[in-house]
C-alpha positions in Angstrom: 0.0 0.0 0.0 0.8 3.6 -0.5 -0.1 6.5 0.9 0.4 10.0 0.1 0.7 12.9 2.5 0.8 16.5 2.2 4.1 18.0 3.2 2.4 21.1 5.0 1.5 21.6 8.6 -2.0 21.2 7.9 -1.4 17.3 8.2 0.7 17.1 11.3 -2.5 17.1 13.6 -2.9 13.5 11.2 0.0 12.1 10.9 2.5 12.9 14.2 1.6 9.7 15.7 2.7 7.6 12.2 5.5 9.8 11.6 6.4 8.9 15.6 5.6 5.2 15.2 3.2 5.6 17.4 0.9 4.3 15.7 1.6 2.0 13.1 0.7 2.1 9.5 1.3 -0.6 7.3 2.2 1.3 4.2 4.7 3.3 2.6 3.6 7.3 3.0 4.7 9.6 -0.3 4.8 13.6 0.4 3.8 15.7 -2.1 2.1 18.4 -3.1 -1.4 18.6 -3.2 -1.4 18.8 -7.1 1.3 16.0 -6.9 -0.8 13.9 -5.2 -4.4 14.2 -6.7 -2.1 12.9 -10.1 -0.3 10.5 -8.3 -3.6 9.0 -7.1 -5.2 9.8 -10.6 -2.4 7.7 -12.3 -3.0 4.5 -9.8 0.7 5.6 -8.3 -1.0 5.9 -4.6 -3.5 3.6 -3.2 -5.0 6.2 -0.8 -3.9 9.6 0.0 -5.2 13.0 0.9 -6.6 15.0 -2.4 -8.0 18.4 -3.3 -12.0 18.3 -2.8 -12.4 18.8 -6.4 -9.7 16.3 -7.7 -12.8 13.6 -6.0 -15.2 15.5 -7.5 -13.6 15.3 -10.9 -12.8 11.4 -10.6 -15.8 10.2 -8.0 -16.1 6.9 -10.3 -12.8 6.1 -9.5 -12.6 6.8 -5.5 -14.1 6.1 -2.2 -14.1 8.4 0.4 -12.3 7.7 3.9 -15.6 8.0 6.7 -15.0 11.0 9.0 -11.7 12.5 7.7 -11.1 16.1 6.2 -9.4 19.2 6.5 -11.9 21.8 6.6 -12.9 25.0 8.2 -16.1 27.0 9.9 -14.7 30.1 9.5 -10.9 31.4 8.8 -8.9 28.9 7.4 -5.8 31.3 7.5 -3.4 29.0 5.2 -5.5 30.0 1.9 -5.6 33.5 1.7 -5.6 35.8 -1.6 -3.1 39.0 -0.8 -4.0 41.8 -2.7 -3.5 45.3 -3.2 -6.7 46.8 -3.7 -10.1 45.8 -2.7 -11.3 42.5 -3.9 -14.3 44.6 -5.5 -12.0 46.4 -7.8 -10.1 43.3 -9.3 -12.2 43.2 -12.4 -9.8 42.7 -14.8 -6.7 43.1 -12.9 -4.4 40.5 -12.8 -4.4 37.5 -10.3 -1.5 35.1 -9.1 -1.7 31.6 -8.8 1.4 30.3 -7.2 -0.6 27.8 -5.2 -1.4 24.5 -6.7 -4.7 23.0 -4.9 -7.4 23.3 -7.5 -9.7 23.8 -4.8 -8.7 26.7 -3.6 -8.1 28.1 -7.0 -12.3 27.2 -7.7 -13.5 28.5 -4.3 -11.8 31.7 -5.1 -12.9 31.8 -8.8 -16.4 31.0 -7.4 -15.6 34.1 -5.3 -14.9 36.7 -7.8 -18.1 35.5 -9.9 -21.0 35.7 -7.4 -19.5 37.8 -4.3 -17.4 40.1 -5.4 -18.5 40.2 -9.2 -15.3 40.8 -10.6 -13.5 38.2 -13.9 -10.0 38.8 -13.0 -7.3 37.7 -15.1 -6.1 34.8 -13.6 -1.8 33.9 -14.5 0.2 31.2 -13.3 3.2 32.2 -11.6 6.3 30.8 -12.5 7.8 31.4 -9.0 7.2 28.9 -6.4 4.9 29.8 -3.2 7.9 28.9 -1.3 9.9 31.7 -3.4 8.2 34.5 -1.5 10.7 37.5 -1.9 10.5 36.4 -5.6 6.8 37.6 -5.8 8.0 41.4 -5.3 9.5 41.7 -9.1 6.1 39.5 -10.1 3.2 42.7 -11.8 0.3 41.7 -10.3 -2.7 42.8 -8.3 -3.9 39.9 -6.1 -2.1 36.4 -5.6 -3.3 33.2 -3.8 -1.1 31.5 -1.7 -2.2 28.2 0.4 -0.2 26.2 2.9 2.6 27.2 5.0 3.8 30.0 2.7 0.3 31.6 2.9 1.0 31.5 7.1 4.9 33.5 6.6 3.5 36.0 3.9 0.5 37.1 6.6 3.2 37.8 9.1 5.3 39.6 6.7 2.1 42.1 6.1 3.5 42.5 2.3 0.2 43.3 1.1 -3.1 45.8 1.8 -4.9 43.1 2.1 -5.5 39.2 3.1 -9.1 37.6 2.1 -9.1 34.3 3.8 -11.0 32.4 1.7 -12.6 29.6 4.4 -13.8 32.9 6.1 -15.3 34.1 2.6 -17.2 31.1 2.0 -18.5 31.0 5.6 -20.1 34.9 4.9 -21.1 33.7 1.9 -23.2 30.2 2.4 -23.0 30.2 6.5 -21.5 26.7 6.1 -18.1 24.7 6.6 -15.3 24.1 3.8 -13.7 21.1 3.1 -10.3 21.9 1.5 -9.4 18.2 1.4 -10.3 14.9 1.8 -8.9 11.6 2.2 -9.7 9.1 -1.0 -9.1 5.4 -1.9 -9.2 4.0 -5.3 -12.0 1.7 -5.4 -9.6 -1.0 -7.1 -7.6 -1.0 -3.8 -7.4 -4.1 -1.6 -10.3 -3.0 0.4 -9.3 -4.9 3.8 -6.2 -3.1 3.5 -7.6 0.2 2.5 -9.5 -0.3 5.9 -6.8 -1.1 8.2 -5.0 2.4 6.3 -8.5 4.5 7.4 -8.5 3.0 11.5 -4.4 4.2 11.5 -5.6 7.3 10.2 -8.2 8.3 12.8 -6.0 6.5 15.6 -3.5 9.0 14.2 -5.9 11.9 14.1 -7.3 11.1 17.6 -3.6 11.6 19.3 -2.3 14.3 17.3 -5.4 16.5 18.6 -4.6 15.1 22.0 -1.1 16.7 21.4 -1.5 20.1 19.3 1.1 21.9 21.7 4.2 19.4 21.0 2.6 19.5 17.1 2.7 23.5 17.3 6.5 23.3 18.6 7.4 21.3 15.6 5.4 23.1 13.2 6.8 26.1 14.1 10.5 24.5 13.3 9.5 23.2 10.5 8.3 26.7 9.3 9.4 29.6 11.1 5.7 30.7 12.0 5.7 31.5 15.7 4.3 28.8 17.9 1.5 30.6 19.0 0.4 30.9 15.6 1.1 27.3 14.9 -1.2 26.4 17.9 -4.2 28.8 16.7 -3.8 27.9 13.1 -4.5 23.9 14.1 -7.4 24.7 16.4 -9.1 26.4 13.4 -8.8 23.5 11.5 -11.4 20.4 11.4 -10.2 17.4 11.2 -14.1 15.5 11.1 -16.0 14.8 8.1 -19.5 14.8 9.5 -22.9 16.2 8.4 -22.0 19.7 8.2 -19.0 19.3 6.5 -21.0 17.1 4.0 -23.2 19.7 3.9 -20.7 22.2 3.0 -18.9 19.9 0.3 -22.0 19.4 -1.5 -22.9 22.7 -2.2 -19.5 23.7 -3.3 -19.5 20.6 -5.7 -23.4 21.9 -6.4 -21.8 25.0 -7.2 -19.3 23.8 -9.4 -21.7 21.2 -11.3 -23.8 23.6 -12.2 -21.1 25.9 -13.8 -19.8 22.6 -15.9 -16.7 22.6 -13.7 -17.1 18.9 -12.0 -19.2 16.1 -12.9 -22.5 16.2 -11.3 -22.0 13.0 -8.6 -22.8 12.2 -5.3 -20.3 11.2 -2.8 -19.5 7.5 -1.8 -17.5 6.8 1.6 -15.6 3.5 2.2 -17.9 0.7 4.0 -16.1 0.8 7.3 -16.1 -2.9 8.6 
């Protein structure tokens, strides 16, 4: 079995008792990016791993979701942020950043511009890396999205006007949760095996919450974010997938399906034995 992870902070709170041998897992974890990983997965390269909540939506037929397991938000997500230097209101046109490679995000926020702010921005890829952050100063643009741990150091550097947090958006917007990500098995996956991978998971989950503090400390090695803001930044974050998360996902994917942007399917979890 393999299993992919996502190198930022956002999945310490799941995997610090794996990565501790705390509790065992018997597979081989692969790090990635979260683009990296929703084609690894895609391509049959990973058996299970944590995806983008539209890379499921796009390949449903192919997946299973993993029962009560997400990174989501009710509010501020704080690592997904669009810095910009005017009002989101007055981007029409202007020139957008994407140096941040979850296709969620990059959706929620186009979602965003359409039907809150009412803007069509243009939206560029950056070349730079969101780890390259000083390299963003020579970059002309108006507004970029950053996700992850370099959207936590570019808030604390205050480079920009402004910082639209786009889990706090959505919450304004719909009065609901947003799942970010998800955790998917291919359905041609040993199932017995996919299930033993899902009960490490949540064991993993369940002692990493019970444990944010010595996960903060890390973090904040790992990152240079302070610890404090290590600590706040995993107490905002969900690590449940129940009702009103599912409530949230769908009408994001409703949102989506009805704009010819993902399949129109409803979601399947794993049969947990």
């Amino acid at each position: 079995m393999r299993v992919g992870r996502i190198g930022y902070i956002n999945c310490y709170p799941v995997y610090g008792a794996i990565d501790r041998r705390i509790t065992p897992l018997a597979a081989d974890l692969v790090t990635g990016t979260p683009s990296e990983l929703n084609d690894l997965l895609a391509a049959g390269e990973l058996d299970v791993s944590v995806v983008s909540a539209v890379e499921y939506a796009r390949n449903a037929k192919d997946y299973v979701l993993l029962p009560d397991l997400a990174i989501s938000c009710d509010g501020p997500v704080r690592s997904v942020a669009l810095f910009s230097k005017r009002a989101a209101a007055e981007l029409d046109q202007a020139t957008v950043l994407l140096t941040a490679s979850s296709r969620t995000s990059v959706r929620l926020l186009e979602l965003l511009c359409r039907d809150v702010w009412n803007v069509q921005p243009r939206f560029v890829q950056a070349r730079a890396e969101a780890a390259d952050l000083d390299d963003l100063a020579g970059l002309p643009h108006d507004a970029v999205l950053v996700i992850g741990d370099p959207a936590l150091l570019l808030a604390a550097r205050h480079a920009y006007a402004l910082r639209y947090d786009l889990g706090e958006e959505w919450k304004r917007w719909t009065g609901l949760p947003f799942v970010f990500a998800v955790w998917a098995a291919r359905r041609a996956a040993p199932r017995h095996a996919v299930q033993g991978v899902h009960r490490a998971l949540l064991a993993s989950r369940d002692w990493g919450l019970g444990h944010l503090d010595l996960l903060a400390d890390a973090a904040s090695r790992a990152t240079r974010v302070a610890m404090t803001d290590c600590r706040s930044y995993f107490a905002g974050l969900d690590y449940a997938f129940g009702q009103k998360h599912l409530a949230g996902l769908t009408d994001f994917f409703r949102r989506l399906a009805a704009r010819g942007l993902v399949p129109d399917a409803s979601l399947q979890f794993l049969h947990v034995a």
